[in-house]
C-alpha positions in Angstrom: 5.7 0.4 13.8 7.7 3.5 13.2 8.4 4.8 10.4 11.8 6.7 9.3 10.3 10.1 10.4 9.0 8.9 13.9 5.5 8.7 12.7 3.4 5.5 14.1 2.0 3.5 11.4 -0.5 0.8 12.2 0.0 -2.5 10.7 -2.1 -5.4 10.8 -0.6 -8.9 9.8 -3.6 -11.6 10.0 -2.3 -15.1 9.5 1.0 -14.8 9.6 1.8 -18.5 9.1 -0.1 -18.1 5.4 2.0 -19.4 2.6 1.2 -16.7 0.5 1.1 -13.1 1.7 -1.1 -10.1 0.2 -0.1 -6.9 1.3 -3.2 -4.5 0.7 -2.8 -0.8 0.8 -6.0 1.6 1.2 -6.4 4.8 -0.6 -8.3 7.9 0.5 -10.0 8.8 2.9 -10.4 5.4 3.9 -8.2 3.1 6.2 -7.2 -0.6 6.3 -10.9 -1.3 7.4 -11.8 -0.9 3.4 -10.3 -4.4 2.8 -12.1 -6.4 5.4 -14.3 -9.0 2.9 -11.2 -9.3 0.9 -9.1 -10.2 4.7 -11.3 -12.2 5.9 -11.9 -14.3 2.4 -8.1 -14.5 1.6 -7.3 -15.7 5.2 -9.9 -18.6 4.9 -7.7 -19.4 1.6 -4.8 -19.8 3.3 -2.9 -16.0 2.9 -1.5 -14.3 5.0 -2.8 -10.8 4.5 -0.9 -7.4 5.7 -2.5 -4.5 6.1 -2.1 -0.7 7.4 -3.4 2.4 7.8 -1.4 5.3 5.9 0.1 8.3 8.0 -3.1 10.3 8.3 -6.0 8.0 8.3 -7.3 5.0 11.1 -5.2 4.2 13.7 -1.8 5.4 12.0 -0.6 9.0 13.4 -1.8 12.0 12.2 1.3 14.6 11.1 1.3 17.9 10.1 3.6 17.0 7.6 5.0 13.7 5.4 2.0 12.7 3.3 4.1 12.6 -0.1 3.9 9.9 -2.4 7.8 9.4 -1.7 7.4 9.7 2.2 4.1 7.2 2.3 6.0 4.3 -0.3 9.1 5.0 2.2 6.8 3.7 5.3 5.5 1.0 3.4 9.1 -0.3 3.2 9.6 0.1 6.5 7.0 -2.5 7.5 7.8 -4.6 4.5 11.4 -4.9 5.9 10.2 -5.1 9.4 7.9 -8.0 8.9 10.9 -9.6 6.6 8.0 -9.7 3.5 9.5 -11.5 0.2 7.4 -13.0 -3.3 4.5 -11.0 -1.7 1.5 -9.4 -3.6 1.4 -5.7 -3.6 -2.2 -4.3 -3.8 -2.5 -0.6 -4.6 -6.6 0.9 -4.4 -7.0 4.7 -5.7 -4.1 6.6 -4.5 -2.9 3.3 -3.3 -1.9 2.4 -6.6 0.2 5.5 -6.9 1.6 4.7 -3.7 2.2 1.4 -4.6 3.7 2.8 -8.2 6.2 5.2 -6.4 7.3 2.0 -4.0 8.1 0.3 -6.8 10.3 2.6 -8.9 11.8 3.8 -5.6 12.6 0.3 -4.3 13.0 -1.6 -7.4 10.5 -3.5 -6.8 11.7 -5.1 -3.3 10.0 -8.1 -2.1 7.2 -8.0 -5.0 6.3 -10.9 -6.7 3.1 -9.1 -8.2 1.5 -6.1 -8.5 -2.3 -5.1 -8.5 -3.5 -1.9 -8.8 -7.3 -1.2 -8.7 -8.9 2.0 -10.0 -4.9 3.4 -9.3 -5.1 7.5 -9.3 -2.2 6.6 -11.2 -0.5 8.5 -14.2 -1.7 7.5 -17.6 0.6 5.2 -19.8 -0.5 7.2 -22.8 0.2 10.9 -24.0 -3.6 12.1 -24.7 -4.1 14.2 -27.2 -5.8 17.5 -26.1 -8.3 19.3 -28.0 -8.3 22.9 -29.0 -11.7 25.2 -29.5 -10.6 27.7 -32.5 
C-alpha cells in the first residue's frame, strides 16, 4: 500500500476471513517478523491478524524523511481504511505503543475496539517528581 506521502508500506493481512482482527504494530528496529508466534497462534484461534512493517524497517520503503510519530500513525490509517478494518484490536510494542497512542488521539480512536500497548516508549501518565542535590 501507499501511504499519503508516496511511501510503500508493506502490509500483511493473514486470515482475512477471521472474525476477529488484531492489528499488531512493531517497534524499533524490528519489523512485522517480531510478531510471528503471536500470528501464527492467533490465526489458529480464528483472528484475522494484520500486520506491517513501518516506513524504514522490513520490506516497507526506506525515506529520507517522514518517520514522525504523526506521519507513521497517519500510514497506519491508511491501511486501516484501505483494508475497511472496524471493532479491531490495536497492538502497540515499544515505540509502537506511541505510535499507536498518537493514532488514537489523532483519529479518535477510528476503528478500535481495544487498545494494547506492551512496554509502550510511551509518555508517563504521572508528573514525577525530580530530585535536587543541594
Amino acid at each position: 500500500m501507499r501511504s499519503t506521502d508516496g511511501i510503500k508500506i508493506a502490509v500483511y493481512d493473514y486470515n482475512p476471513f477471521g472474525e476477529e482482527t488484531v492489528v499488531l504494530i512493531h517497534g524499533w528496529p524490528l519489523s512485522h517478523l517480531m510478531y510471528e508466534y503471536q500470528t501464527e497462534l492467533l490465526c489458529r484461534q480464528g483472528y484475522r491478524v494484520v500486520t506491517l512493517d513501518l516506513r524504514g524497517f522490513g520490506n516497507s520503503d526506506t525515506p529520507a524523511f517522514g518517520y514522525s510519530y504523526d506521519q507513521m500513525s497517519q500510514d497506519i490509517f491508511q491501511v486501516i481504511r484501505r483494508l475497511k478494518l472496524k471493532n479491531f484490536t490495536l497492538v502497540g510494542f515499544s515505540m509502537g505503543g506511541a505510535i499507536v497512542l498518537r493514532y488514537m488521539r489523532k483519529f479518535k480512536s477510528f476503528g478500535v475496539k481495544k487498545l494494547i500497548l506492551l512496554a509502550a516508549a510511551a509518555p508517563s501518565g504521572q508528573k514525577e517528581e525530580t530530585s535536587r542535590m543541594d
